[in-house]
C-alpha positions in Angstrom: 10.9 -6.5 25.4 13.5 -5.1 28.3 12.9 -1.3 26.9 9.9 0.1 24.6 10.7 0.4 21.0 10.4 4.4 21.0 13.3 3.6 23.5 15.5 2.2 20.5 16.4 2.9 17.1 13.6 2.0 14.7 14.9 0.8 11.4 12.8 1.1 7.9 14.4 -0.7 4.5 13.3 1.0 1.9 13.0 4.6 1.5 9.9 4.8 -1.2 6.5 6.8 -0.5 5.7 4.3 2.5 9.3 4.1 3.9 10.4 7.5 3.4 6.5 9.2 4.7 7.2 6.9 7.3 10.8 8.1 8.1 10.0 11.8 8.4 6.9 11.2 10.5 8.7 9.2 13.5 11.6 11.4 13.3 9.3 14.3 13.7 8.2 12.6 16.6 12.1 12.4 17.8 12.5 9.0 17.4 15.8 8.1 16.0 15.2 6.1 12.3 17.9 4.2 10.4 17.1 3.2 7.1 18.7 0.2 4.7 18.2 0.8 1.0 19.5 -0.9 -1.8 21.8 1.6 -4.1 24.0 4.1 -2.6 22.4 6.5 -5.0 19.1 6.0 -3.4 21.4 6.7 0.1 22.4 10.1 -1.1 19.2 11.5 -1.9 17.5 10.1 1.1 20.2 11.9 2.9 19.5 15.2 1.6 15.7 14.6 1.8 16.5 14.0 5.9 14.2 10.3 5.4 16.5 8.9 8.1 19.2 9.8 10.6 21.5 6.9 9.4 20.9 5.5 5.9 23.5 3.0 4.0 23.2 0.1 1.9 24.5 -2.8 4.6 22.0 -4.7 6.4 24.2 -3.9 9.5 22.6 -0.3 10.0 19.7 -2.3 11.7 21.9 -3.7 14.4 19.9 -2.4 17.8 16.9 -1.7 16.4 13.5 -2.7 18.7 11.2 -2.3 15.9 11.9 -2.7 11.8 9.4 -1.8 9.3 10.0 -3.8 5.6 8.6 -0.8 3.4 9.8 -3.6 0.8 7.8 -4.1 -2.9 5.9 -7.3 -2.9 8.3 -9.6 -4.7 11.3 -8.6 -2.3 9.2 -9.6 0.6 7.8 -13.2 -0.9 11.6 -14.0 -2.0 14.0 -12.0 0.9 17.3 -11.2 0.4 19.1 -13.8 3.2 21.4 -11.2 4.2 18.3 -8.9 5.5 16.8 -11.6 7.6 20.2 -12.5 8.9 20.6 -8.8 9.6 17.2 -8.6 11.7 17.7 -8.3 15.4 16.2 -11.8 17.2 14.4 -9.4 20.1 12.8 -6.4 16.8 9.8 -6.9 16.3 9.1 -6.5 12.8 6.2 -5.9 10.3 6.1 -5.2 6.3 3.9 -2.7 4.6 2.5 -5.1 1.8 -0.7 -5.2 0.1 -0.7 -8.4 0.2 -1.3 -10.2 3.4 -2.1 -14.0 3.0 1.2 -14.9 1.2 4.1 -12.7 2.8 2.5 -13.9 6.1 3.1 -17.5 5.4 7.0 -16.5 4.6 7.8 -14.4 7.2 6.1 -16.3 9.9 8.6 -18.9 9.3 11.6 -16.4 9.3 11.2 -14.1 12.3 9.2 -15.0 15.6 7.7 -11.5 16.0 7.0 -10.7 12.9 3.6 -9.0 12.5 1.9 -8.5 9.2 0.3 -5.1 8.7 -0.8 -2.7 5.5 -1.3 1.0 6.1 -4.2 1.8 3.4 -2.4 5.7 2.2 -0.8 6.4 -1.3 -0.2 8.4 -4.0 0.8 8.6 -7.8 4.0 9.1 -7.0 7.0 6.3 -6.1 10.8 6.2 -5.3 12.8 8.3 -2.9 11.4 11.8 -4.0 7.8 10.0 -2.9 8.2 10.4 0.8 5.8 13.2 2.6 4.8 14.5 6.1 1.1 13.1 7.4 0.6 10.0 4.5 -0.9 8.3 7.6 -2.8 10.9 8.8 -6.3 9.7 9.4 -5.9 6.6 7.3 -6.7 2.8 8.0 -3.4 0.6 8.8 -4.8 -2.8 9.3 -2.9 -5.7 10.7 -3.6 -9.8 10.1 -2.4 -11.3 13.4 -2.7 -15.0 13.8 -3.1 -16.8 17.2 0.8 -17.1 17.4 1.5 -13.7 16.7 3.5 -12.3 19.9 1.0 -9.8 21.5 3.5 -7.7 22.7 4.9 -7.3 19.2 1.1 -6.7 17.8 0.7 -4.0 20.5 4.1 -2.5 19.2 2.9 -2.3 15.5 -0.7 -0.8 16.7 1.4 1.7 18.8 3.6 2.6 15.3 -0.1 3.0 13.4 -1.3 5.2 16.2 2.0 7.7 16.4 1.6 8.3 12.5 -1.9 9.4 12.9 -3.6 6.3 11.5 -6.6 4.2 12.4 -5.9 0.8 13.5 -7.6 -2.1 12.4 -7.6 -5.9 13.0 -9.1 -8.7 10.1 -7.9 -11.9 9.3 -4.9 -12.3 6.1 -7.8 -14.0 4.0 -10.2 -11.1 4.7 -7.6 -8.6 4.0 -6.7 -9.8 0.5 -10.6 -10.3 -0.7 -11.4 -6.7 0.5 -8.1 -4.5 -1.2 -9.0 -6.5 -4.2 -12.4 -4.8 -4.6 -11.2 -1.5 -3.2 -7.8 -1.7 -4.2 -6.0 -4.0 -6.3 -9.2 -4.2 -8.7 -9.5 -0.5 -9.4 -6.2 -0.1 -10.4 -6.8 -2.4 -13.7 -10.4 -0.8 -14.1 -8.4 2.7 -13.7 -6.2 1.3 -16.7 -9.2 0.7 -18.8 -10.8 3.7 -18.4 -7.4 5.5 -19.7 -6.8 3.1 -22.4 -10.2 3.3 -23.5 -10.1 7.2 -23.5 -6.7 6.5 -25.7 -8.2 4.5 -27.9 -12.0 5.7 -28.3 -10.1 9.5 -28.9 -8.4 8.0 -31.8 -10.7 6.3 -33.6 -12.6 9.5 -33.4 -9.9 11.0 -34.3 -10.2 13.0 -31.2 -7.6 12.1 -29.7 -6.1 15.6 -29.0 -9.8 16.4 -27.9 -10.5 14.2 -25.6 -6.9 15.0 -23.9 -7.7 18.6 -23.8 -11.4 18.2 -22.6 -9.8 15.9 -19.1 -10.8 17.7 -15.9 -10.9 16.4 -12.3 -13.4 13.5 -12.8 -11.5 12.0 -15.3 -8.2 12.9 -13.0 -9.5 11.3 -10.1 -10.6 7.9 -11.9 -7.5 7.1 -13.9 -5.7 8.4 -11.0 -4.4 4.9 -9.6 -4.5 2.9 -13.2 -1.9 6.1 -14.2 0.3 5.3 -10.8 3.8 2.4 -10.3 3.1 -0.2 -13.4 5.1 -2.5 -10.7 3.4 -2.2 -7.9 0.1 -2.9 -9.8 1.4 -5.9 -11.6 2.6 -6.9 -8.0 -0.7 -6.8 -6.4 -2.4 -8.4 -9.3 0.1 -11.4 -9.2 0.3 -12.0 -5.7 -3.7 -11.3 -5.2 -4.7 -13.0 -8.4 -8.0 -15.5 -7.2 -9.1 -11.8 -5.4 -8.5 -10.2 -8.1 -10.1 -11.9 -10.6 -13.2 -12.2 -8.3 -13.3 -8.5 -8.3 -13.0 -8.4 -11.8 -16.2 -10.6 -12.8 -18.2 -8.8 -9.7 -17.4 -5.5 -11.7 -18.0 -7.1 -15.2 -21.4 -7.8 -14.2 -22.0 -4.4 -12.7 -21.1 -2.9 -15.7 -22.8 -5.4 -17.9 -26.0 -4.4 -15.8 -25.6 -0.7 -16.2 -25.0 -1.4 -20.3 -28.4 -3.4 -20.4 -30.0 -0.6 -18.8 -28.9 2.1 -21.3 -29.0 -0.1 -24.3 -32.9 -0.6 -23.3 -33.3 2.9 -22.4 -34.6 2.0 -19.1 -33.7 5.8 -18.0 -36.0 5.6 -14.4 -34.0 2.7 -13.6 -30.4 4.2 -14.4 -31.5 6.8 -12.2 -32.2 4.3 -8.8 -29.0 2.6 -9.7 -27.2 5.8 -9.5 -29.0 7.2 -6.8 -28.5 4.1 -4.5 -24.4 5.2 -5.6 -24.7 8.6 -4.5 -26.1 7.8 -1.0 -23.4 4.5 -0.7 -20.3 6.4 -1.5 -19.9 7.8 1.4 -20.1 4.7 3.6 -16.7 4.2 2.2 -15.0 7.4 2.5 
């Protein structure tokens, strides 16, 4: 590139949790953000949050930008809106947010010559233009999938984007990606729905519905977390991750099939290894 990207404007379309976190951490670094969204609505209330400098619903608000970040849900990047890639400056190097790797890679290699995939691993419950915080990244993976045509300049630009919002940068190929966020990721999401919809149900035919409601604390809080988050962006991963996904599915079944045998036998001694070799392996991913 003739100047760094921190020398130009950095564009971000979409202003949700990732796109708008993202927005008020590079600005509080003094970089200069513009930001396409797709309802004027959305514009207004981005405004007053302060997500961007320059926010507006035509793809022409990324004209100058070095470096544009698709904070885009996962159907919007598999099937772009033509006017957005027309839009993209030929020099920006540009990367999505996606959970998905193997798939949107595949597209946008074919649209933009420095694209680079990437997926910063930092969420919460919460969605829309309201979602955006200060220091999402803080701390947290953001993995890119580089190929061996992937423009190292452009690779070093999206590490250098990871690295200025506080995150931990790592490297794997698009295959990898997608078979790991389905067991720590994608796959916890429907188990999270289960355990909720089991509560649900399991309360009423107790009648105890209202019980078991009231009784909830923070273990229950923190593992129906995720299935309790964006019903879109879950159905999302799940279709665009499916084989993953249903890998991680059977993997669990069989888990949980193995812990059911041992309680249905009363094989207590053995519970307690199997949950003893947990409490020293949780960690390892935390």
């Amino acid at each position: 590139m003739a100047t760094h990207w921190r020398e130009r404007p950095i564009g971000i379309v979409g202003l949700g949790l990732i796109g708008g976190s993202l927005g008020l951490d590079l600005q509080a670094q003094g970089l200069e953000v513009r930001a396409l969204v797709h309802r004027q609505s959305t514009a207004e209330r981005a405004r007053e949050r302060g997500l961007a400098q320059q926010i507006d619903t035509s793809p022409a608000v990324l004209q100058d930008c070095a470096l544009v970040i698709l904070a885009l849900p996962l159907d919007r990047l598999l099937d772009p809106d033509p006017a957005l890639v027309a839009a993209l400056p030929a020099d920006a190097v540009i990367t999505d947010v996606g959970s998905v790797k193997q798939p949107i890679q595949e597209c946008w290699d074919r649209l933009h010559g420095r694209f680079v995939p990437s997926h910063p691993m930092a969420g919460t419950a919460h969605s829309g233009v309201e979602a955006g915080l200060t220091g999402l990244f803080q701390g947290r993976p953001w993995v890119a999938t580089p190929t061996a045509q992937t423009d190292p300049a452009a690779l070093m630009a999206i590490r250098e984007l990871a690295e200025t919002a506080g995150a931990h940068w790592l490297e794997c190929p698009a295959a990898a990606h997608d078979q790991a966020v389905a067991l720590i990721s994608h796959m916890p999401v429907l188990v999270s729905a289960a355990l909720l919809q089991s509560a649900d149900q399991g309360g009423r035919a107790a009648q105890a519905g209202n019980l078991v409601r009231a009784l909830a604390s923070s273990g229950f809080a923190d593992t129906s977390r995720i299935g309790g988050g964006n019903p879109e962006l879950g159905t999302l991963m799940a279709r665009t991750n499916r084989a993953a996904v249903l890998a991680a599915l059977e993997q669990y079944q069989r888990q949980l099939q193995q812990l059911q045998a041992l309680v249905d036998g009363e094989e207590w001694e053995t519970l307690k290894q199997q949950l003893t070799h947990c409490h020293t392996l949780r960690p390892e991913f935390l």
